[in-house]
C-alpha positions in Angstrom: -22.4 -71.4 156.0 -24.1 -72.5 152.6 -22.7 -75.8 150.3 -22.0 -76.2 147.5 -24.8 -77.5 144.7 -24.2 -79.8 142.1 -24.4 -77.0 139.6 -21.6 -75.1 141.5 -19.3 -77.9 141.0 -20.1 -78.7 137.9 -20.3 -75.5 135.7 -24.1 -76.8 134.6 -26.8 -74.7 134.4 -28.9 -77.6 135.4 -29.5 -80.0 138.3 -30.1 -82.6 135.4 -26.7 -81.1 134.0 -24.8 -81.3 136.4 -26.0 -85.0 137.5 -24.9 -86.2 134.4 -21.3 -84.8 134.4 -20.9 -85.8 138.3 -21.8 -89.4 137.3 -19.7 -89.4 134.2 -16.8 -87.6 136.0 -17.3 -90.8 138.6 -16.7 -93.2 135.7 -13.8 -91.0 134.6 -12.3 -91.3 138.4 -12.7 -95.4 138.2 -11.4 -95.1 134.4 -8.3 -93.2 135.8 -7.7 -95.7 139.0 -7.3 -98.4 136.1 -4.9 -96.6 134.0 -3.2 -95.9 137.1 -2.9 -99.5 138.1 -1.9 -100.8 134.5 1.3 -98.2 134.3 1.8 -99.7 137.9 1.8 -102.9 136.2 3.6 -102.0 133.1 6.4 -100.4 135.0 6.9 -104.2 137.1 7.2 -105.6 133.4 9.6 -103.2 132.2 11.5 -103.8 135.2 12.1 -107.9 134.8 12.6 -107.0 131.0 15.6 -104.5 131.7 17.0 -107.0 134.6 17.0 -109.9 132.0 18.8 -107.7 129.2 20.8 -106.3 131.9 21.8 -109.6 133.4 22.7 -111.2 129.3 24.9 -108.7 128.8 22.9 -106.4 126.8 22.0 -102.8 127.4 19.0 -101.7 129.7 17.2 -99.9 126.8 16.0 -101.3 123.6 16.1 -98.2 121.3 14.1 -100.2 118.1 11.1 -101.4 121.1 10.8 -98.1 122.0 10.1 -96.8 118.4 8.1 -98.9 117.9 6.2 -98.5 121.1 6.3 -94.4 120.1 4.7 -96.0 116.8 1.8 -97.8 118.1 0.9 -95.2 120.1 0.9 -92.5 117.6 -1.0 -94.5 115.2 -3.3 -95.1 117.9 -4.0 -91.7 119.3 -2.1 -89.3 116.7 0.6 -86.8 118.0 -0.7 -86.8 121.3 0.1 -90.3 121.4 3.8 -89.9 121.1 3.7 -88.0 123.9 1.6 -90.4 126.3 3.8 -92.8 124.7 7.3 -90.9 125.7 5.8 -90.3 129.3 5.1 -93.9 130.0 8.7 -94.9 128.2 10.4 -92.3 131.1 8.0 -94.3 133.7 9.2 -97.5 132.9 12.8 -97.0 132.2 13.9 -93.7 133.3 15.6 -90.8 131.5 18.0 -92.4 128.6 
């Protein structure tokens, strides 16, 4: 029964190599735990904001916020941006 090196895990050619992608993939990992908690956080938000509209009267999505949300983002990050943006719309409010 052999393991596995860090090279095998990796794709380096290298011991250094690979030490440098595992500790960067470790900060990627903590990076991703983050994001992870934020949409958490952004989906509670979106949640007391469509409760409040809801409970005025008005309608649970706000078509002009969410272009310009799609705008920020795509300005931000380009195309791909309107995409993150779109996922994180469907996490927060559902499917329109």
């Amino acid at each position: 029964m052999s393991t596995a090196t860090g090279t095998d895990k990796t794709g380096a050619r290298t011991e250094e190599a690979a030490d440098v992608i595992t500790g960067a993939r470790d900060r990627i990992d903590a990076l991703d735990d983050r994001i992870i908690g934020l949409v958490q956080e952004r989906m509670a938000i979106s949640a007391v904001i469509q409760e409040a509209r809801i409970a005025s009267g008005g309608r649970r999505v706000n078509l002009s916020r969410e272009m310009d949300v799609l705008g920020h983002y795509r300005d931000a990050l380009g195309k791909p941006g309107t995409s993150l943006a779109m996922t994180l719309l469907e996490l927060c409010r559902g499917r329109v």
